[in-house]
C-alpha positions as CSV (number, residue, x, y, z in Angstrom):
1,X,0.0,0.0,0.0
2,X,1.0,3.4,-0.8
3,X,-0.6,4.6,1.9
4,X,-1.8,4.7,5.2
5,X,-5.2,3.6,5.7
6,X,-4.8,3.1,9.5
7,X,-4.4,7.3,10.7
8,X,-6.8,8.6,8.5
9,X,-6.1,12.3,8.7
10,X,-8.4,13.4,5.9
11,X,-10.9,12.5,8.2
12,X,-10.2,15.5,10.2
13,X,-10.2,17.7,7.0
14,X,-14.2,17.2,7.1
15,X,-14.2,19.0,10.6
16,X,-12.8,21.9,9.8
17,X,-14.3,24.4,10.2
18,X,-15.4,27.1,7.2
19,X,-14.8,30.4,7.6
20,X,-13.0,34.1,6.3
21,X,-10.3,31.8,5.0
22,X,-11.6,30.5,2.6
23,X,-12.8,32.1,-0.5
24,X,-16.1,32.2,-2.7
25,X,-18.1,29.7,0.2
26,X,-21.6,30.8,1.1
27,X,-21.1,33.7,4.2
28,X,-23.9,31.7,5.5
29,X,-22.1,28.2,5.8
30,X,-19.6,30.6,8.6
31,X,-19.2,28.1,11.5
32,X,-20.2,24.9,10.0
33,X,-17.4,22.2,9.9
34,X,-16.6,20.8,5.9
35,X,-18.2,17.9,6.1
36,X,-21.4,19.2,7.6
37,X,-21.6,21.6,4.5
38,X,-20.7,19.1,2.1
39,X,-23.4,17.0,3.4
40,X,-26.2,20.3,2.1
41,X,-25.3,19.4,-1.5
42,X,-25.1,23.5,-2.0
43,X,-25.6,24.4,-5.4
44,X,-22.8,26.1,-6.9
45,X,-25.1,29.0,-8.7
46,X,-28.0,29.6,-6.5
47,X,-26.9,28.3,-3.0
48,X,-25.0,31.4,-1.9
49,X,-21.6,31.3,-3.2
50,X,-19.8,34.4,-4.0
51,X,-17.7,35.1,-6.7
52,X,-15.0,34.5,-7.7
53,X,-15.3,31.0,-7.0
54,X,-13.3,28.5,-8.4
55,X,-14.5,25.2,-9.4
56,X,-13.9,21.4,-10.1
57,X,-16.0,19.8,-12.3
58,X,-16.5,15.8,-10.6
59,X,-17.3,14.6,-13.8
60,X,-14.0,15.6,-15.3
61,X,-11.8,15.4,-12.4
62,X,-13.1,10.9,-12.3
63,X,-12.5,11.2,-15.7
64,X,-8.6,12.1,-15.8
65,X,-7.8,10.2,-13.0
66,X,-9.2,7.1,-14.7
67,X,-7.7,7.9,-18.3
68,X,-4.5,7.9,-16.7
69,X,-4.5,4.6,-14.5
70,X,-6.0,3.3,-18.0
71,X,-2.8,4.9,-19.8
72,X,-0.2,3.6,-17.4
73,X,-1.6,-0.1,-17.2
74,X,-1.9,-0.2,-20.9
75,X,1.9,0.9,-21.2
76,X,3.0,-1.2,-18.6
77,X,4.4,2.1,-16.7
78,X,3.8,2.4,-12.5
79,X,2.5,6.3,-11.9
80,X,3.7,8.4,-9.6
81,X,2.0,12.0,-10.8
82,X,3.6,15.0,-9.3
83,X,1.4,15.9,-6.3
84,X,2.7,20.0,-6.6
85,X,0.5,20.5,-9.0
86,X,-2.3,20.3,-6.3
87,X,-0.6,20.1,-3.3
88,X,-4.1,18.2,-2.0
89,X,-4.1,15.5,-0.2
90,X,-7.2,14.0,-0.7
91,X,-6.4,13.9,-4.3
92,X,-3.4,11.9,-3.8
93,X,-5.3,9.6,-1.8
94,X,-7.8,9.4,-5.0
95,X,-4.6,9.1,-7.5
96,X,-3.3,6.3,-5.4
97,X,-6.8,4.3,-5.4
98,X,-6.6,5.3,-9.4
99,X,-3.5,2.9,-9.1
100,X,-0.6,4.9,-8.6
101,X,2.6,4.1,-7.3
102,X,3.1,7.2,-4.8
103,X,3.1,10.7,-5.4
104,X,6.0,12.4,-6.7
105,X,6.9,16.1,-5.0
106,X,9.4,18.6,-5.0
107,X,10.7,19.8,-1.9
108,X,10.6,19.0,1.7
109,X,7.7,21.1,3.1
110,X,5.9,19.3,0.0
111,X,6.9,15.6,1.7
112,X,6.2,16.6,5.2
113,X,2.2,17.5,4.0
114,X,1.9,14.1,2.0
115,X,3.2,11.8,4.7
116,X,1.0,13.8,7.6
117,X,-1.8,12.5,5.3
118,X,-0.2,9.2,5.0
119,X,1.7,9.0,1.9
120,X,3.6,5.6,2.0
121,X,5.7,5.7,-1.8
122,X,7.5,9.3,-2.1
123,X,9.4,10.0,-5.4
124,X,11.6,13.5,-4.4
125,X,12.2,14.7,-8.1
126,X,14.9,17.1,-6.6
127,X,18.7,16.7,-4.7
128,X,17.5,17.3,-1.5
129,X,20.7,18.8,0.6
130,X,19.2,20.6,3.5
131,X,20.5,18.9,6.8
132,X,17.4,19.2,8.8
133,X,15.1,18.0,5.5
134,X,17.1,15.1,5.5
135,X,17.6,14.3,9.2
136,X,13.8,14.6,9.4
137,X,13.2,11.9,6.5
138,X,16.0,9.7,8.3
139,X,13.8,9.9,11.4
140,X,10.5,9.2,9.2
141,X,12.1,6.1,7.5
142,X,13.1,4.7,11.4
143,X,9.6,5.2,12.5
144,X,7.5,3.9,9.4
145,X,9.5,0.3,8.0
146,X,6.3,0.8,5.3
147,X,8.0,4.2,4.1
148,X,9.5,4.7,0.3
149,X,11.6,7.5,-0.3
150,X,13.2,8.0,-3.4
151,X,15.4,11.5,-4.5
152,X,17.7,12.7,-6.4
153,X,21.7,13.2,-6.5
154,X,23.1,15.2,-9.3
155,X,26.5,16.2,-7.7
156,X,29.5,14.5,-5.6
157,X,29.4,17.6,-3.6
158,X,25.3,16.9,-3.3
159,X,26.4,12.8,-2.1
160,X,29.1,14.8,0.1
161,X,26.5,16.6,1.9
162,X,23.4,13.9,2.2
163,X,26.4,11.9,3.4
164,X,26.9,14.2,6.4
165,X,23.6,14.8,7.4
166,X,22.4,11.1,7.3
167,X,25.6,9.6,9.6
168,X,23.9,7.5,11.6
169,X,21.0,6.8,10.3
170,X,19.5,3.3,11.1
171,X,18.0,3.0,7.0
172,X,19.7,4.6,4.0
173,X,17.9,6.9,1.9
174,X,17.6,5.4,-1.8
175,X,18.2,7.8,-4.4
176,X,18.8,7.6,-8.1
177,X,21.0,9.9,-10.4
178,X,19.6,12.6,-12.7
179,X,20.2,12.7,-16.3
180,X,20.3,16.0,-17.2
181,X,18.0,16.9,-20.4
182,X,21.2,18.9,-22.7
183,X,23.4,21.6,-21.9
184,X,21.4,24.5,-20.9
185,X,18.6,22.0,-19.3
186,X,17.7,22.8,-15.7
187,X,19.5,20.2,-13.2
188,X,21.0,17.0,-13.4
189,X,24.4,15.8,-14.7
190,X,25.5,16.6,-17.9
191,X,28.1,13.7,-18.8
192,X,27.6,10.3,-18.5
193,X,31.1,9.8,-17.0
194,X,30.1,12.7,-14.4
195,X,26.9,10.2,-13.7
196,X,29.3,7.5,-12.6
197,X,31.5,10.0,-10.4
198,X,28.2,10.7,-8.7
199,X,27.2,6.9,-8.6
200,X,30.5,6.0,-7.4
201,X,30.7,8.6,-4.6
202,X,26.7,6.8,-3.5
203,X,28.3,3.9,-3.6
204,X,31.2,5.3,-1.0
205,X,28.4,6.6,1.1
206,X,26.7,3.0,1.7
207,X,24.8,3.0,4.9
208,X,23.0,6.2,4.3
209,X,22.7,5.9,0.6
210,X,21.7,3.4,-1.6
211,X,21.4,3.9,-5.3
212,X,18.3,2.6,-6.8
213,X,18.1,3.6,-10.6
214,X,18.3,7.1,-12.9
215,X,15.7,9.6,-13.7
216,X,15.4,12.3,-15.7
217,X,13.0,15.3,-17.0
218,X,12.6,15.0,-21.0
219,X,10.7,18.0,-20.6
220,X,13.9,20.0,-20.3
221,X,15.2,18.8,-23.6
222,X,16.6,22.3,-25.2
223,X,14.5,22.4,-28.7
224,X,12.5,19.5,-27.5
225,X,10.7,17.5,-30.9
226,X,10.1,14.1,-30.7
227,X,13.2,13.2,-32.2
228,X,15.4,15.1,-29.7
229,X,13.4,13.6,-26.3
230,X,13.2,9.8,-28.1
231,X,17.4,10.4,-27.9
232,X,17.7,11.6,-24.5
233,X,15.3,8.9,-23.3
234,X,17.6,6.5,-25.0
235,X,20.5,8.0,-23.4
236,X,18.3,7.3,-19.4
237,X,18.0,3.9,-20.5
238,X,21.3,3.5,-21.7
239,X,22.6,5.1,-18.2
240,X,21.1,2.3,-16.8
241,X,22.0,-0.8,-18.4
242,X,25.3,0.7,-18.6
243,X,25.3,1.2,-14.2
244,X,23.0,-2.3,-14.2
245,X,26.2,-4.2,-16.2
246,X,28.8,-2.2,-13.6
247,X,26.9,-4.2,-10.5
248,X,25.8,-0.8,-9.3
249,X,22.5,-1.7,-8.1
250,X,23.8,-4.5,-6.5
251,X,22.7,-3.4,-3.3
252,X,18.7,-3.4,-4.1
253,X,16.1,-5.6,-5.2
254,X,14.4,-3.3,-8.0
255,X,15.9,-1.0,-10.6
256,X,14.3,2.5,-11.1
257,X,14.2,3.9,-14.1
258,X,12.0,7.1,-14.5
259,X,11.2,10.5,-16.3
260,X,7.6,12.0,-17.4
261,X,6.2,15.1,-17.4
262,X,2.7,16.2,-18.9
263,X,4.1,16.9,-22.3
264,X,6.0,14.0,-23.5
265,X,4.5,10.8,-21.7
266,X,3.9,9.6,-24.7
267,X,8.0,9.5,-25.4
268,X,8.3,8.0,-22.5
269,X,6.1,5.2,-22.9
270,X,7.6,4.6,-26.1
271,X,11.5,4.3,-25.0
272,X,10.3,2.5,-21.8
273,X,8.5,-0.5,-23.6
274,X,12.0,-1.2,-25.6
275,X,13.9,-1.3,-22.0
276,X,16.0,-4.5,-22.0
277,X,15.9,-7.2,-19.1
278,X,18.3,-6.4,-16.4
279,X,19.1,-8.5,-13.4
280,X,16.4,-7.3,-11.3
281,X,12.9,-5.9,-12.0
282,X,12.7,-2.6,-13.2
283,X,10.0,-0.2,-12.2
284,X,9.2,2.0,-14.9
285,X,7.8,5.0,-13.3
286,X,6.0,7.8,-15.0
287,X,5.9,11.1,-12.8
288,X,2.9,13.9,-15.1
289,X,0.8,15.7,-12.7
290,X,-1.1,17.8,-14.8
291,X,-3.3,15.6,-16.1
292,X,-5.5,15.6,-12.6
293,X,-7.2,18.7,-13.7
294,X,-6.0,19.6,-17.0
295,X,-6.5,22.9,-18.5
296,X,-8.2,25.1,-21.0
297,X,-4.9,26.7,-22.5
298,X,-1.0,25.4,-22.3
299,X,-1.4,21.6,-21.1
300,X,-4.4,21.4,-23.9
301,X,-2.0,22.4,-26.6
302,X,0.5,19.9,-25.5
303,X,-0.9,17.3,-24.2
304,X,0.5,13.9,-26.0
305,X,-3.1,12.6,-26.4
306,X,-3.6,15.2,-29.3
307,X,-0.6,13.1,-31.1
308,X,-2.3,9.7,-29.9
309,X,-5.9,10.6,-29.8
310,X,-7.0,6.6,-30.2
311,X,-5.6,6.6,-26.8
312,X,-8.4,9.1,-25.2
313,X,-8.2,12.4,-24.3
314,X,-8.2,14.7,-21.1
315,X,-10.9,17.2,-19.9
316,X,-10.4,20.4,-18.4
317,X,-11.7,19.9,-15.0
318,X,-11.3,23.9,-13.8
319,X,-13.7,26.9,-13.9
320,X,-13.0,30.0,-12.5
321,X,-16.3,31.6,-12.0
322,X,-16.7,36.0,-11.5
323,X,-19.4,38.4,-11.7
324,X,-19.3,41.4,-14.3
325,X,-19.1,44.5,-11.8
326,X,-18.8,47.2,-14.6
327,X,-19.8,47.9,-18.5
328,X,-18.0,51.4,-18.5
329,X,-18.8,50.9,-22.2
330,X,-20.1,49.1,-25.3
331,X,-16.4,47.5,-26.2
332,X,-15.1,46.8,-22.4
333,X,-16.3,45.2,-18.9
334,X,-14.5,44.2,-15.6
335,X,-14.7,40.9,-13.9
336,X,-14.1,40.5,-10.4
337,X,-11.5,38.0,-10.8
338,X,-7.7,38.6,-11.2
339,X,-4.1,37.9,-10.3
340,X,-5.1,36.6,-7.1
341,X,-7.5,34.0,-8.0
342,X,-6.6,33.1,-12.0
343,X,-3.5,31.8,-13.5
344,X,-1.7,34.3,-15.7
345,X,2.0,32.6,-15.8
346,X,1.2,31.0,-19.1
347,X,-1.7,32.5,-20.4
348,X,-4.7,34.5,-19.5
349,X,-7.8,33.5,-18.7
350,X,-10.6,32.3,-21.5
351,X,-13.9,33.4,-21.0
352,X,-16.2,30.5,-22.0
353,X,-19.8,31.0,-20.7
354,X,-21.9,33.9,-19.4
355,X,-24.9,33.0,-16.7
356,X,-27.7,35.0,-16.5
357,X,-31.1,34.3,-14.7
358,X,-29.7,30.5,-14.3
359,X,-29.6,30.3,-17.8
360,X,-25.8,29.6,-19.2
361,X,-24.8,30.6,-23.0
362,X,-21.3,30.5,-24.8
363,X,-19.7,33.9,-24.2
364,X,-19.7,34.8,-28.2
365,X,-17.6,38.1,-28.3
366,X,-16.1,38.2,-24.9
367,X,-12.2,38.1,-24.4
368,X,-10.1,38.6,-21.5
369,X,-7.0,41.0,-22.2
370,X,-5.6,41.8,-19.3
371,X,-5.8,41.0,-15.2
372,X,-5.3,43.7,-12.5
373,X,-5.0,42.1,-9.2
374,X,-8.9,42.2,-8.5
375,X,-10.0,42.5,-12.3
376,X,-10.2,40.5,-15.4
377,X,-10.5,43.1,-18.3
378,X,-12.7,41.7,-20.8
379,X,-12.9,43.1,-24.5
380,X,-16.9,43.2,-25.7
381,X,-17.4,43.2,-29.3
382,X,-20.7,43.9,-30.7
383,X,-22.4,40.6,-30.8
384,X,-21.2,40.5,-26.8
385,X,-24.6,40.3,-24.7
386,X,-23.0,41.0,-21.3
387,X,-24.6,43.4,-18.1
388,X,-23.6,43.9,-14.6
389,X,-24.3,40.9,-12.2
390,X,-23.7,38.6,-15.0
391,X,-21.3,35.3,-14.1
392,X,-18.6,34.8,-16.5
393,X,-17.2,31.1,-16.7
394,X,-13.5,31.3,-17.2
395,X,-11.1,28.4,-18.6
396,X,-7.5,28.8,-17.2
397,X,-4.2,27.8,-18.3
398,X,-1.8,26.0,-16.1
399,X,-2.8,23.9,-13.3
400,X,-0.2,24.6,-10.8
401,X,-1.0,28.1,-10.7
402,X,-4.3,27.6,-10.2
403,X,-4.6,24.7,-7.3
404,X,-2.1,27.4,-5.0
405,X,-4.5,30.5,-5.5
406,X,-7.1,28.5,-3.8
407,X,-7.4,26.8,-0.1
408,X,-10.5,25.2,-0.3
409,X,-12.1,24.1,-4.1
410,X,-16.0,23.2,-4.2
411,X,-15.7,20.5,-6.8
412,X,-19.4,20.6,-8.7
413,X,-21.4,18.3,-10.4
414,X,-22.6,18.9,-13.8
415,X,-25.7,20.5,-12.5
416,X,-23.9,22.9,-10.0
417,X,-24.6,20.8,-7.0
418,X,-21.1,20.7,-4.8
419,X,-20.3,16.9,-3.8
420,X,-16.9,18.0,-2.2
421,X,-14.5,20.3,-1.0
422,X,-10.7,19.9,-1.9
423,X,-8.3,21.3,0.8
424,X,-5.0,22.5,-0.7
425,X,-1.5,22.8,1.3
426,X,0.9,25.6,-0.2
């Protein structure tokens, strides 16, 4: 099991208690615990929420999460998505029932939230050389013998310091070396014969390090096409075989071998079914996060099910809804949504639908250009049927930034009635 089913702390997220915290809940719902408002079925549009108010459709969300158990069974690939996209607990828990592996993270902080909800499997896609971080996951690994923790090292000096930190430990922390993408890519080693300096300075730190495979981020791959992230992928595998045939995972009883972000599973998959037999099993783990909710912009352009569409597609699961609080004129209005509540790293938000008197229509001539903190500019052409008190339904671009804009997401059913509530750790 990848996680704890015995200390249920998700539990406890039902009894918290909703109030100025969080945003867009009904001011009448101040006082009552989660769960007791979960429990009145609200509806999103006409049961006193106030915009903005984002939004998780529960049709799409189910959706994603089974394409990709689907995707990963099919391709014979174990899952670990990156939980910072959503930095939510109780979707890990549902991406681990979906069949995943563990949850993938980034930094400490992120591994001390999973594992105070009970994460068992941890894939750390990150050298992780802060002295207390690690002391604190040595202690972890002592008191949980069901705990799997898996980093990074991309430097001797990196091994130099885990080594340091870790004397003493009664388990060693298993780590595998990053392949870096190119030159110019963000971190990992560049040479291969600087991979085997690092390996051979794990393997002179045995008793707080074990090495347990390679990794990598294609996503990094400077001009990435297909062509260029097929090579570097080959280049991982090689990596390993080439450290399997050296004996250097001599000290383990599975080979890890893992890369994936949102854009090029489909690489991945690809390289990954032509790895060879090595001496001991080799987990194959994919590590894309995005796909939980999807989006309406970046991850919809690049998403690898629009090159393998027989394979199924994802659905953006966000909405970001506001009210139109000014028409100053015939070719502009103002949202109350903006920087604070929408993502805007990638691209701004896409208006989609206007609600009026319950009734929902496509918003035909309405365009976002621009976001002030507390304002979403929208450009009205002439067809544009827009007043004051309006809601606008907005698509947004880029999951991350979206999930850490939010503490607590209302996820709605098709109809508007709100089934959950998704708690968010940033």
């Amino acid at each position: 099991m990848s996680f704890d089913t015995g200390t249920d702390a998700l539990v406890r997220l039902t009894e918290e208690r909703v109030d100025h915290r969080f945003k867009g809940l009904p001011p009448d719902a101040e006082g009552l615990t989660v769960g007791e408002l979960t429990a009145q079925r609200r509806n999103l549009f006409s049961d006193g929420f106030a915009t903005p108010v984002l939004a998780l459709s529960a049709e799409r969300l189910e959706h994603n999460l089974a394409l990709m158990e689907t995707y990963a069974e099919r391709h014979g690939l174990a899952f670990a998505p990156h939980g910072k996209t959503s930095m939510a607990p109780q979707l890990f828990r549902r991406q681990v029932e979906h069949g995943a592996w563990g949850i993938t993270l980034a930094v400490p902080h992120q591994v001390r939230v999973a594992r105070a909800f009970g994460t068992r499997r941890i894939f750390l896609a990150n050298e992780l050389v802060d002295a207390p971080a690690l002391r604190w996951i040595a202690a972890e690994l002592e008191r949980d013998a069901e705990f799997r923790f898996v980093c990074y090292v991309d430097s001797v000096r990196g091994v130099e310091l885990m080594d340091a930190a870790l004397k003493g430990s009664s388990r060693p922390v298993d780590v595998v070396v990053e392949l870096a993408a190119g030159e110019g890519a963000r971190t990992g080693v560049r040479t291969e014969a600087e991979c085997s300096a690092v390996a051979d300075a794990v393997a002179g730190a045995a008793g707080t390090l074990r090495l347990v495979g390679v990794a990598g981020y294609e996503g990094e791959v400077p001009r990435a096409d297909p062509d260029r992230v097929h090579a570097y992928l080959r280049r991982l595998v090689a990596l390993a075989v080439g450290f399997d045939k050296a004996g250097r995972f001599a000290g383990t009883d599975e080979i890890f071998v893992s890369a994936g972000g949102s854009a090029w599973f489909d690489a991945v998959a690809d390289v990954f079914a032509g790895i060879p037999e090595l001496s001991l099993p080799v987990l194959k783990l994919l590590r894309s996060g995005a796909y939980v909710s999807h989006d309406d912009g970046h991850y919809r352009e690049i998403t690898p099910f629009n090159r393998v569409p027989e394979e199924g597609a994802l659905e953006p699961a966000f909405r970001l809804w506001a009210q139109i609080v000014s028409r100053p004129s015939a070719e502009q209005a103002f949202a109350n949504a903006g920087k604070r509540d929408a993502a805007y790293d990638l691209d701004l938000p896409f208006a989609q639908v206007i609600r009026r008197d319950g009734t929902e229509r496509p918003a035909t001539g309405v365009s976002v250009t621009g976001l002030s903190d507390q304002h979403a500019w929208l450009a009205t052409s002439p067809e544009a049927d827009v007043q004051v008190g309006d809601w606008v339904g907005l698509g947004l671009s880029h999951p991350c930034t979206s999930f850490d804009k939010w503490q607590l997401i209302p996820v709605a059913e098709a109809d508007g009635t709100v089934v959950d509530y998704v708690r968010t750790f940033f």
